[in-house]
TIFIDREN-381421 format. One line per 3 residues: number of its first residue (from 1); their letters; for each residue x, y, z of C-alpha. Coordinates in Angstrom, 1 decimal. Layout:
<pts>
NUM = A = X Y Z ~ ...
</pts>
This chain:
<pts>
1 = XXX = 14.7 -7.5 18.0 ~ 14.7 -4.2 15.6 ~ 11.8 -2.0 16.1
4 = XXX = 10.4 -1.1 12.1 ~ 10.9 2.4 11.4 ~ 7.3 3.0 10.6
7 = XXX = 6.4 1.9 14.5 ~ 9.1 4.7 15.8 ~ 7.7 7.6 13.7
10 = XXX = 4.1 6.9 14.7 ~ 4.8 7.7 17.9 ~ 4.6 4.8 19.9
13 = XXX = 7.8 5.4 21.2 ~ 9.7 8.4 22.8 ~ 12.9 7.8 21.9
16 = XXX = 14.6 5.7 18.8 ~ 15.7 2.2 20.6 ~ 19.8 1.8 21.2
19 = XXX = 19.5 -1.8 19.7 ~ 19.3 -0.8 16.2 ~ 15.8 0.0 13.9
22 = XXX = 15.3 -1.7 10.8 ~ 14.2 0.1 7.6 ~ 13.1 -3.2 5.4
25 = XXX = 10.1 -3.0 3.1 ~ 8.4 -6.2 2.1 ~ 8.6 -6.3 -1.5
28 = XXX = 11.0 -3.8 -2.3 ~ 14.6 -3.9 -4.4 ~ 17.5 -2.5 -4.7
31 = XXX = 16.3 -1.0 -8.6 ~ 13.6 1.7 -7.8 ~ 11.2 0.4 -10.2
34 = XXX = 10.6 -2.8 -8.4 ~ 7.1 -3.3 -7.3 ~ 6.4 0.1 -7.5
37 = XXX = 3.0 -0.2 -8.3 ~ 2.5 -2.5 -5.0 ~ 4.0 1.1 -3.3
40 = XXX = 7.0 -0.5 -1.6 ~ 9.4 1.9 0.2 ~ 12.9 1.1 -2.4
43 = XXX = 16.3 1.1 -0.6 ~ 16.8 4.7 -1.9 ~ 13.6 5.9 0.0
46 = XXX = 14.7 3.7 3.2 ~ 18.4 4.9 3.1 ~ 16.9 8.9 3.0
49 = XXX = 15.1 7.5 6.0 ~ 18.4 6.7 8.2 ~ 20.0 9.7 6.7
52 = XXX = 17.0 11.8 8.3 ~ 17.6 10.0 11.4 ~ 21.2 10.8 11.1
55 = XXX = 20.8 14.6 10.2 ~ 17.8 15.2 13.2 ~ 20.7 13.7 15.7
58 = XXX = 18.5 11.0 16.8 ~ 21.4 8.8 15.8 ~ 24.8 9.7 16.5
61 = XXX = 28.2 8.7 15.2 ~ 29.5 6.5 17.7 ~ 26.3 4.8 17.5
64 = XXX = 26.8 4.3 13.6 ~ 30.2 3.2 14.2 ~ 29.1 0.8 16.1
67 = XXX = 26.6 -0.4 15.2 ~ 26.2 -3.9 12.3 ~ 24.9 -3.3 8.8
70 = XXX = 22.8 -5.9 7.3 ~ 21.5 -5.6 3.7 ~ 19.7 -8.3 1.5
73 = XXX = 17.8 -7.5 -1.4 ~ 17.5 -8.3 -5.0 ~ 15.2 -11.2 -5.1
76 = XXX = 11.9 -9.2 -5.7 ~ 13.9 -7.1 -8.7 ~ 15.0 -10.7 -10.6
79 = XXX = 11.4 -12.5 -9.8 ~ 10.0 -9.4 -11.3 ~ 12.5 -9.6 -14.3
82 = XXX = 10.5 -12.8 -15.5 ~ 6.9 -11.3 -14.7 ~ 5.5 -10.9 -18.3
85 = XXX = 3.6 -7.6 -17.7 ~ 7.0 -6.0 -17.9 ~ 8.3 -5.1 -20.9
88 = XXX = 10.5 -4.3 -22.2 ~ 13.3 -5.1 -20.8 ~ 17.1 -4.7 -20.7
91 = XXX = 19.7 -7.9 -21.2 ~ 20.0 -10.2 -18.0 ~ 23.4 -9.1 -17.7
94 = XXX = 22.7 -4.9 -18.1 ~ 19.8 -5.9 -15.8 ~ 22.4 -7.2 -12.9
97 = XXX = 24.6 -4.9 -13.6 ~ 22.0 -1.9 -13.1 ~ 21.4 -3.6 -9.7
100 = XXX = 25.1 -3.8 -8.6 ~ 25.3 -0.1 -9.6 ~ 22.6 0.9 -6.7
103 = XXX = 23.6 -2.1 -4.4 ~ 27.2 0.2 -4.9 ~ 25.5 3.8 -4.4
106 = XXX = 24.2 2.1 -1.2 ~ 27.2 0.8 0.1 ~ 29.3 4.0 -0.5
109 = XXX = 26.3 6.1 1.1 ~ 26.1 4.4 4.5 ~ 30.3 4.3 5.0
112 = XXX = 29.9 7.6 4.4 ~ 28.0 8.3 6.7 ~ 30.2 6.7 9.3
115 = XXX = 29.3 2.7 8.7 ~ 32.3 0.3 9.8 ~ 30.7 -3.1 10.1
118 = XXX = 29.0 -4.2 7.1 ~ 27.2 -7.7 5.8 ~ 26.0 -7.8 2.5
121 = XXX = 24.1 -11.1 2.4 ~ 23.5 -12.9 -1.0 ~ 20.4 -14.1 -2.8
124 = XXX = 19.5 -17.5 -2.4 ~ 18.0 -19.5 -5.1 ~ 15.3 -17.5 -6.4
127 = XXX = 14.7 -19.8 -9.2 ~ 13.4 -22.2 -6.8 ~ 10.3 -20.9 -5.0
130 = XXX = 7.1 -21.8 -5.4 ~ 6.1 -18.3 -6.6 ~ 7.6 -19.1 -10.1
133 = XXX = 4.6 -21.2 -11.0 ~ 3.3 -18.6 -11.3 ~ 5.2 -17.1 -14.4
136 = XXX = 4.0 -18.9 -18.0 ~ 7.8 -19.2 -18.8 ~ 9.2 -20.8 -15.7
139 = XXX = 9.9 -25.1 -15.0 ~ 7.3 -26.8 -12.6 ~ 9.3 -29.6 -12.2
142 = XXX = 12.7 -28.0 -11.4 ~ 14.6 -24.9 -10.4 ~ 14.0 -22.2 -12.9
145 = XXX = 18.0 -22.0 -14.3 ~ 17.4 -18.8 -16.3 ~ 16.4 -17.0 -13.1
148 = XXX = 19.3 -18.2 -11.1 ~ 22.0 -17.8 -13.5 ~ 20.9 -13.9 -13.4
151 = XXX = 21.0 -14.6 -8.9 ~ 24.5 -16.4 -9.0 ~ 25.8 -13.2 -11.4
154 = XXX = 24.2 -10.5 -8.9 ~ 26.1 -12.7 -6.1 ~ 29.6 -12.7 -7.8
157 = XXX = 28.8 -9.3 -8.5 ~ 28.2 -8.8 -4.0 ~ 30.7 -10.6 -3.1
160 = XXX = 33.2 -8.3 -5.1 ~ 31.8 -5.4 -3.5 ~ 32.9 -6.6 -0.1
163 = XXX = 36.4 -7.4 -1.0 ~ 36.7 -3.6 -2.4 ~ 35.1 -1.7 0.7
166 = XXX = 37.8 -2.3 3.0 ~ 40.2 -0.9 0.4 ~ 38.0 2.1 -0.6
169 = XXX = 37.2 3.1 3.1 ~ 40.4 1.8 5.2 ~ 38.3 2.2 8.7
172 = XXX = 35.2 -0.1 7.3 ~ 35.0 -4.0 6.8 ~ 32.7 -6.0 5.1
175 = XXX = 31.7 -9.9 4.8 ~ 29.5 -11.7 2.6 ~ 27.1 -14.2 3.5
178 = XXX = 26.9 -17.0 0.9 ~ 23.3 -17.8 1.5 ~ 22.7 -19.1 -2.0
181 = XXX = 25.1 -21.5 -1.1 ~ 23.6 -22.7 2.8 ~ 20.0 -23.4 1.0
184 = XXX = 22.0 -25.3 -2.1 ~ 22.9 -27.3 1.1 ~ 19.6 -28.0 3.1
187 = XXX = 18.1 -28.9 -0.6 ~ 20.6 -31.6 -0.6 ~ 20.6 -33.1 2.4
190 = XXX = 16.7 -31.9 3.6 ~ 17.0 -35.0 6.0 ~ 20.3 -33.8 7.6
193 = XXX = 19.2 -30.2 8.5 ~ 15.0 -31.6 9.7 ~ 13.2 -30.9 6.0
196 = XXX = 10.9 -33.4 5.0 ~ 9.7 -31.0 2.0 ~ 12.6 -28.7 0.1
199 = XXX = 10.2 -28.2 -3.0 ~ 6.4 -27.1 -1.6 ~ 5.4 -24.1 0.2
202 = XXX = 3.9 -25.2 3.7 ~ 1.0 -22.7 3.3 ~ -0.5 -21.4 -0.4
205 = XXX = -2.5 -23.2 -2.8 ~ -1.9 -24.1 -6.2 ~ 0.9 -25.9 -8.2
208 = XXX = 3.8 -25.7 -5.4 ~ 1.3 -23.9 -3.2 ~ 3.0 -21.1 -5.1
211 = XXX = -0.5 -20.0 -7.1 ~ -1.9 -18.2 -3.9 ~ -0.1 -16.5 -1.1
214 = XXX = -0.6 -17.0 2.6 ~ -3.3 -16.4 4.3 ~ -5.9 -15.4 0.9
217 = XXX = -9.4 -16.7 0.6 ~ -8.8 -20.6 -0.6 ~ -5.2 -21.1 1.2
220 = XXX = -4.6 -24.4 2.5 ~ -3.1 -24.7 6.0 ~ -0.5 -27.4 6.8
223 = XXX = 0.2 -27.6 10.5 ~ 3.7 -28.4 12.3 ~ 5.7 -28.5 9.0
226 = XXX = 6.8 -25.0 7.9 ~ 10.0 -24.3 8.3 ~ 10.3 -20.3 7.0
229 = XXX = 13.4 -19.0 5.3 ~ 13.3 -15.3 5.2 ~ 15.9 -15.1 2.4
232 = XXX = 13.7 -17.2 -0.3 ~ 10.7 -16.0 1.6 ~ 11.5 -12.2 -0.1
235 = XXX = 10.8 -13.0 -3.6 ~ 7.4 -12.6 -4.0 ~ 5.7 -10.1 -1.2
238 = XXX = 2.8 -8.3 -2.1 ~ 1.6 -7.4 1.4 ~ 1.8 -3.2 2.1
241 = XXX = 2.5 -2.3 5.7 ~ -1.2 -0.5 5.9 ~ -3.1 -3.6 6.0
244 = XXX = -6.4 -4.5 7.4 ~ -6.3 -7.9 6.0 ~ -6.4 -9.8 9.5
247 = XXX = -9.4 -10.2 11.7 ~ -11.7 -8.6 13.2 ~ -11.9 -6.6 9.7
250 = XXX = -14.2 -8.1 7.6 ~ -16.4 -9.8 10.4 ~ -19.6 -8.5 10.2
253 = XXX = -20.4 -9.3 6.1 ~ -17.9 -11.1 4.7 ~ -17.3 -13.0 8.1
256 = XXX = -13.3 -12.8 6.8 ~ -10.9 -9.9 6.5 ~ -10.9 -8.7 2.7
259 = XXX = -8.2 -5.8 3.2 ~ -11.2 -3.6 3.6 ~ -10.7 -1.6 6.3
262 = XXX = -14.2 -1.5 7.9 ~ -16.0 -4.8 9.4 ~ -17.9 -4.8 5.9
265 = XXX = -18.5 -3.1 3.0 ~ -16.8 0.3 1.6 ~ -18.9 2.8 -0.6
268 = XXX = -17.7 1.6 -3.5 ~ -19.1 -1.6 -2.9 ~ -22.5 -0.5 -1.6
271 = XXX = -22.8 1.7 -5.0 ~ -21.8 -1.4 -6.7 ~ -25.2 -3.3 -5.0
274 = XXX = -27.5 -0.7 -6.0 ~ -26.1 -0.7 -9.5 ~ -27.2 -4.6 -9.6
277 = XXX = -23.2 -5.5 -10.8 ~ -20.5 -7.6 -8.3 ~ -18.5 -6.0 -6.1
280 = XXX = -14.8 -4.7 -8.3 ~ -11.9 -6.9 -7.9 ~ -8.8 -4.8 -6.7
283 = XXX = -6.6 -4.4 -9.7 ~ -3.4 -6.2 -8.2 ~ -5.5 -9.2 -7.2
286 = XXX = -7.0 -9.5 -11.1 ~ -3.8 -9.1 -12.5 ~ -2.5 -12.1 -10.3
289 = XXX = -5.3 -14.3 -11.3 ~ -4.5 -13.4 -15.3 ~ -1.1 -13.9 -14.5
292 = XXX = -1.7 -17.9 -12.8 ~ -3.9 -18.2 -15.2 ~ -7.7 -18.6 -13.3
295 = XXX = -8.7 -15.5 -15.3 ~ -8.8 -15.0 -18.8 ~ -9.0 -11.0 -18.7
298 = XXX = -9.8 -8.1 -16.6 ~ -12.9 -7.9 -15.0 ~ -16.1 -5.9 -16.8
301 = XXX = -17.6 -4.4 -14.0 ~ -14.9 -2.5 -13.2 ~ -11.5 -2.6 -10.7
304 = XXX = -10.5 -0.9 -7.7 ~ -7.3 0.7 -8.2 ~ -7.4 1.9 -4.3
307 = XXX = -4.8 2.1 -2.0 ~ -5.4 1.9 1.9 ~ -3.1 4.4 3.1
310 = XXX = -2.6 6.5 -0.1 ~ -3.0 10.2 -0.8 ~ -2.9 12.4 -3.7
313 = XXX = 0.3 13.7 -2.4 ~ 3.3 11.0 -3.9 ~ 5.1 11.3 -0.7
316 = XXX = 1.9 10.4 1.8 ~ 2.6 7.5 3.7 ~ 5.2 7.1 1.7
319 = XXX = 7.0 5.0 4.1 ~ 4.3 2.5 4.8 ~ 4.3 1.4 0.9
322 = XXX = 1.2 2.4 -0.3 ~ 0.9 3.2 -3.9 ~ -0.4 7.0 -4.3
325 = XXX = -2.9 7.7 -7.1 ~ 0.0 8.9 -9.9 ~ 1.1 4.5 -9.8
328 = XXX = -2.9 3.9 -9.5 ~ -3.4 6.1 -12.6 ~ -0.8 4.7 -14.4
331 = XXX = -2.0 0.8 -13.7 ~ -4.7 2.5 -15.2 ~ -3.5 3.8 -18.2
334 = XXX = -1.3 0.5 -18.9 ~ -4.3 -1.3 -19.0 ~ -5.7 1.2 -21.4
337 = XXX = -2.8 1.2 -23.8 ~ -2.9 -3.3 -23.4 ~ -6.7 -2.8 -24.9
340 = XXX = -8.0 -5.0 -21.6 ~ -10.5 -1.5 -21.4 ~ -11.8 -0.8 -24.1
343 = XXX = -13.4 3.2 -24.9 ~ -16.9 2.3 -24.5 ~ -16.3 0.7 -21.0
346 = XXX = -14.2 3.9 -19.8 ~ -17.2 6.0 -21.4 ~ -20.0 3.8 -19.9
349 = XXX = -18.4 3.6 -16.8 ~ -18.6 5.7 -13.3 ~ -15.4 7.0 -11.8
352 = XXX = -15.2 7.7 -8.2 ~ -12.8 9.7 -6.3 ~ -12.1 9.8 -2.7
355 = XXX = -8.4 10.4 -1.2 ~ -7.4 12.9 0.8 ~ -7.5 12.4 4.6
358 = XXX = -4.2 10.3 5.1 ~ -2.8 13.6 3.4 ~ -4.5 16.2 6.0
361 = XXX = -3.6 13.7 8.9 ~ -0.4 13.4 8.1 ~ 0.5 17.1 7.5
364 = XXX = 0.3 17.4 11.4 ~ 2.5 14.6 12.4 ~ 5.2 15.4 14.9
367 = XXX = 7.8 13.9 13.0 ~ 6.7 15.5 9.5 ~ 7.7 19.2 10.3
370 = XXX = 5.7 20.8 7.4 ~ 7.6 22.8 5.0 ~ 4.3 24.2 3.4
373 = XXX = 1.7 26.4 5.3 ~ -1.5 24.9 5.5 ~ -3.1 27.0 2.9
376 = XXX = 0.1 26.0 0.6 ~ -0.4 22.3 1.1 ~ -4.1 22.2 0.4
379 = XXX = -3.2 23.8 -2.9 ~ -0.8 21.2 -3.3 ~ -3.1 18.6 -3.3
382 = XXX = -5.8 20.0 -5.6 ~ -3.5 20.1 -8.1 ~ -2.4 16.8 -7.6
385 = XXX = -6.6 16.1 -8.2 ~ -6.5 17.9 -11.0 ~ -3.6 16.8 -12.7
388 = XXX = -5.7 13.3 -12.4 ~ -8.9 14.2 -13.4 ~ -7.2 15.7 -16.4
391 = XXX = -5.7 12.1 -17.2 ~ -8.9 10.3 -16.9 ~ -10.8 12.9 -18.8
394 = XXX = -8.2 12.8 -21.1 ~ -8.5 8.8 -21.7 ~ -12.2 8.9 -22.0
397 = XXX = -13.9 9.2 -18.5 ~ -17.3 10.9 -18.9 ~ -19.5 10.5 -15.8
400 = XXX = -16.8 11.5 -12.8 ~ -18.0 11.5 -8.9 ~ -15.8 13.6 -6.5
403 = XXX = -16.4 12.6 -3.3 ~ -15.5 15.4 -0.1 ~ -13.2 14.1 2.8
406 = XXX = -15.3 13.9 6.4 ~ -14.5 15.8 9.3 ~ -10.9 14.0 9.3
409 = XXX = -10.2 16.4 12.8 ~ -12.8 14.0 14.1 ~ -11.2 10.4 14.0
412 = XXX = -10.4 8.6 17.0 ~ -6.7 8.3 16.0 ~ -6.1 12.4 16.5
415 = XXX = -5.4 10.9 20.1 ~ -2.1 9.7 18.5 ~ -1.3 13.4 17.7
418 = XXX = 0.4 15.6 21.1 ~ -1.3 19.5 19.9 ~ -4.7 17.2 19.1
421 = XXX = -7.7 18.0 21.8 ~ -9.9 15.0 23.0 ~ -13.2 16.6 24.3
424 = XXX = -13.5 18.0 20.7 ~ -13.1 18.0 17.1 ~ -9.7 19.0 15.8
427 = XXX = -10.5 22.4 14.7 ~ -6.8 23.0 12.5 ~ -7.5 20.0 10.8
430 = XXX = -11.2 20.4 9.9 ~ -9.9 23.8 8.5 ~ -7.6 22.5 5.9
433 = XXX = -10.4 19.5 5.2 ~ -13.1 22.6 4.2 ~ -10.5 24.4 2.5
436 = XXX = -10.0 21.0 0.1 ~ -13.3 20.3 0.5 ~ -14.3 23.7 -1.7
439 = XXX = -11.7 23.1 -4.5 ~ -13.0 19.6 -5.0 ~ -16.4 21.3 -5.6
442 = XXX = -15.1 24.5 -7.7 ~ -12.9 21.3 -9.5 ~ -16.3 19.6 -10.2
445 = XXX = -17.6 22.9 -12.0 ~ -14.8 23.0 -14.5 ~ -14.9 19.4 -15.4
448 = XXX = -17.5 19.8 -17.9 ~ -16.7 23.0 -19.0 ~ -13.5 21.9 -20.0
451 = XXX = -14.0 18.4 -21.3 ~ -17.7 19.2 -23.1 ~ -18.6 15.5 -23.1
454 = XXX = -18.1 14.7 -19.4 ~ -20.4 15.4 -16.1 ~ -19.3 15.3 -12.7
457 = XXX = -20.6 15.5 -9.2 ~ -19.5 16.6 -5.7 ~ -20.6 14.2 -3.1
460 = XXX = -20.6 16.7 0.0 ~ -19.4 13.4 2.7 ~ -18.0 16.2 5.4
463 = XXX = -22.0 17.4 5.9 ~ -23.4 14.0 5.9 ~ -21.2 13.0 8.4
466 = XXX = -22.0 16.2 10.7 ~ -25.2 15.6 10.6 ~ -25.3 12.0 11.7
469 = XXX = -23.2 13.3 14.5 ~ -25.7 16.0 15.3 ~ -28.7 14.0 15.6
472 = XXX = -26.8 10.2 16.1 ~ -30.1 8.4 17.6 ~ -32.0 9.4 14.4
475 = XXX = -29.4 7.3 12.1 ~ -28.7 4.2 14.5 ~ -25.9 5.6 16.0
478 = XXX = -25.2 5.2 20.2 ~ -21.6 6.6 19.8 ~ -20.0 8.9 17.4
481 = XXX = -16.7 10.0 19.1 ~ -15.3 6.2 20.1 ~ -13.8 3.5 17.9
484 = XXX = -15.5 0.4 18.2 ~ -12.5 -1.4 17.9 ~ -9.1 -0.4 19.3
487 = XXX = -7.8 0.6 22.5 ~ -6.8 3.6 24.6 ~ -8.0 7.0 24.4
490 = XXX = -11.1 7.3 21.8 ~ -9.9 3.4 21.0 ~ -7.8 5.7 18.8
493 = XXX = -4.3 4.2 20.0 ~ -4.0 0.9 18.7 ~ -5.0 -0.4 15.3
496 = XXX = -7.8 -3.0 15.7 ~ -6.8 -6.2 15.3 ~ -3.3 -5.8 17.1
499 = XXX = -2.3 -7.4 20.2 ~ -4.2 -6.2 23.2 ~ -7.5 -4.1 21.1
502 = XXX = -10.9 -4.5 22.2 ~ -13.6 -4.5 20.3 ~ -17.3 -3.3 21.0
505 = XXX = -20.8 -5.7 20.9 ~ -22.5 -3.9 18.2 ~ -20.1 -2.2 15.9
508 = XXX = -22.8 -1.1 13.6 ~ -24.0 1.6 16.7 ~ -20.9 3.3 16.3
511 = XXX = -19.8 5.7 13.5 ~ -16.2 5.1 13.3 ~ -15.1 0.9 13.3
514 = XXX = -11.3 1.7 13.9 ~ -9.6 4.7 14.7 ~ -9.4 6.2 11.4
517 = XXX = -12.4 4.6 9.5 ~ -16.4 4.2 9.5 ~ -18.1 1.4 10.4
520 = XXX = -20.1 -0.6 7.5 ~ -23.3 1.2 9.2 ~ -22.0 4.5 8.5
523 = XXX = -20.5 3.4 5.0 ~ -24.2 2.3 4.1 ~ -25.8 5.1 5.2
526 = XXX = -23.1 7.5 3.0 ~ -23.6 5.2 0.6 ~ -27.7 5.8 0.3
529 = XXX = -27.2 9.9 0.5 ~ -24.7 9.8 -2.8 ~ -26.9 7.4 -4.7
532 = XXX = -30.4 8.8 -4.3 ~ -29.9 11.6 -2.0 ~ -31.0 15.4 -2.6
535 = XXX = -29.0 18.6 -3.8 ~ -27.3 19.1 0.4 ~ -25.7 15.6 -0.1
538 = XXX = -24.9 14.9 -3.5 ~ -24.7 17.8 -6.5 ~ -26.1 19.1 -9.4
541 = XXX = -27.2 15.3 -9.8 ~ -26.9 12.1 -7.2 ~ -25.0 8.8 -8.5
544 = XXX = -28.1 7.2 -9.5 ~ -29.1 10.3 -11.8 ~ -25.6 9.8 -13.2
547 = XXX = -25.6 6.6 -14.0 ~ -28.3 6.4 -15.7 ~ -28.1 9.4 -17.7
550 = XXX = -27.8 9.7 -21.6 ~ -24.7 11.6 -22.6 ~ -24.0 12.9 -26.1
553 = XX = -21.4 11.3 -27.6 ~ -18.5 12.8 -29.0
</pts>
């Protein structure tokens, strides 16, 4: 089987595999737009990744030539047609057509490049998941004909692409796989083809078990009768490839995995406890539970618009499908401009900030040949910050928290790096983490000189840190170099969770859980030094200062 690219460029491998790689992103389309806001990697973004491959000669042309082209897309860019949150919209047909155009771009890019052997698969009947229960507008009780009258147009519109490649590039030849057509045929005869159930999702909950997807709190588990389709299966995935939603994350408070990655609580949710209100929903999970209808509006204790994986750069991690804080900012600002938040509760409300060390991290992976010096990127980034602060400040925000990266050079995961040292810190790295560090203060100093009505703090997280790893017994801490949970070097060379990690007795004793985050212990006690803590920690004010304080309106 392919390898994912992601796996290749993180450097568990040497050398790209002969058998082929595959560039898929769950949830993407073949329109940019699609699920952007779920920061999916769009065909455009995975076809620059083959052309890097291509141009670095880690893929040559006989290989190319040789080698069998499978697309399928579409299903997540019609699904998301009908989602009412987007609007507006062009015509069904302009809407298809718009998708054929890129589906055409695509086509003509990869023969280019040398492609002979191509299989452009259609859509199968997307109107007939169990997702579309969840859509106000769509039939329960049958296939939703709308939707697939806009699937059987995009398919007309595929298979007419294959019968003009071999003309437009005489060396290339294409087929097309009439998948819409094979499912048509299981629905008909389930019986014949071993399908007891052609209607119901095997694992969800809800009308269709299409109201929940697999594997969230309140799913309900059928044994021994799923029978996956990964065509159909396409339509609706929300899942990001930097996940932590699998055990052992989660284990030691919530006793389940939450997507947190930590075995328990983040900051933000320990700042939530001490504020006496529940811990914030994420925004795409509220949004889901407006859209099936379980919740009548946003949440008023606030929503975390946070990203695992993310940066402040747009093109961090861009490959793993995060979404970076310009699409956070602007689910945001949508909700803003919808009236679900109103002025006084962006006014009355505390912002927090805190992105920055997948940026640093990244900036020194082998594969990322930096095109900025290090003094150049950090600058980078602050603006990035300060672009966002700008925005918030702009819309209302009033009390603002920056919070510093930690010693990033520090993480178990800097094993995964070849100029990275083991018996110590990585100095490089630390450097450009200060450097950010003191613009995120000076930032912090202009904020209310510019915007008169708003106050900001600078939690200083890089020194709390180095001092519970100066004096480690004095916090509860019996290891502050190893990840409790992982394996290899540091635990720093396998996510936890994987196959084959190991996992330590009393994860609260160590400072990092994984190999890139803190454990809920270390969380806690971060927590404490920005809520209460004195002027070292936390500055001018702490969090608890700041959230109570009067400020004068304006």
């Amino acid at each position: 089987m392919q390898k994912p690219f992601l796996q290749l460029v993180n450097g568990n491998w040497k050398n790209y595999p002969l058998n082929g790689i595959n560039f898929a992103s769950g949830g993407s389309g073949v329109l940019k737009t699609t699920n952007q806001d779920l920061g999916v990697t769009p065909i455009q973004d995975q076809l620059q990744q083959f052309k890097t491959l291509v141009q670095q000669n880690k893929i040559n042309k006989k290989q190319i030539q040789e080698s069998l082209f499978i697309f399928t897309s579409g299903s997540n860019d019609i699904f998301t047609y009908f989602n009412p949150f987007n609007v507006p919209k062009p015509t069904p047909n302009a809407y298809v057509q718009a998708m054929l155009t890129q589906m055409t771009n695509f086509v003509d890019q990869i023969c280019k490049l040398g492609a002979h052997r191509i299989a452009l698969i259609s859509l199968g009947p997307v109107g007939c998941i169990p997702a579309r229960a969840l859509l106000p507008s769509a039939t329960i009780d049958k296939c939703y004909g709308k939707m697939n009258k806009m699937v059987k147009n995009y398919n007309v519109g595929l298979e007419n692409l294959v019968k003009r490649i071999p003309i437009k590039y005489p060396s290339s030849f294409a087929v097309y796989g009439a998948v819409y057509k094979t499912v048509q045929n299981f629905r008909a005869n389930p019986k014949h083809y071993g399908f007891s159930d052609v209607t119901n999702a095997c694992c969800g909950d809800g009308t269709l078990g299409g109201a929940l997807q697999c594997g969230k709190e309140g799913f309900s588990d059928v044994t021994n009768a799923c029978c996956g389709n990964g065509t159909l299966g396409g339509a609706l995935q929300c899942g990001k490839k930097a996940q932590a939603d699998f055990p052992p994350y989660g284990s030691n408070f919530f006793h389940h995995p939450t997507g947190r990655f930590t075995n328990g609580r983040t900051v933000a949710d320990f700042i939530s406890q001490f504020i006496g209100i529940p811990l914030q929903r994420p925004f795409l999970e509220a949004q889901l539970e407006l859209v099936n209808g379980s919740r009548k509006e946003y949440p008023s204790n606030g929503i975390n618009f946070a990203s695992a994986g993310s940066g402040v750069l747009p093109t961090t991690n861009q490959d793993l499908g995060v979404t970076p804080i310009q699409y956070q900012i602007q689910q945001f600002k949508t909700l803003v401009q919808q009236n679900h938040i109103t002025k006084k509760q962006i006014q009355q409300s505390l912002f927090f900030f805190e992105s920055g060390s997948n940026d640093i991290f990244s900036y020194f992976y082998p594969f990322d040949a930096p095109t900025l010096t290090p003094d150049a990127y950090v600058q980078a980034m602050l603006a990035q910050v300060t672009n966002f602060v700008d925005q918030i400040c702009k819309l209302g925000a009033r009390r603002i928290a920056l919070f510093s990266l930690g010693p990033v050079g520090c993480v178990p995961a800097r094993t995964l790096l070849p100029g990275a040292p083991i018996d110590k810190c990585y100095g490089k790295m630390n450097k450009m983490v200060k450097n950010y560090n003191m613009g995120l203060e000076s930032l912090v100093k202009i904020i209310p000189t510019k915007y008169p009505g708003s106050f900001a703090v600078y939690g200083d997280v890089y020194k709390i840190v180095q001092i519970f790893k100066a004096n480690p017994k004095r916090y509860g801490f019996s290891d502050v170099t190893n990840a409790c949970c992982g394996d290899g070097t540091l635990g720093g060379l396998l996510q936890c969770g994987k196959e084959g990690y190991k996992i330590c007795t009393n994860p609260n004793e160590y400072l990092f859980w994984d190999y890139f985050h803190p454990s809920e212990h270390t969380y806690n006690l971060i927590s404490k030094a920005l809520w209460n803590g004195i002027h070292t920690r936390i500055r001018p004010i702490n969090l608890k200062t700041l959230a109570n304080m009067t400020l004068t309106q304006q």
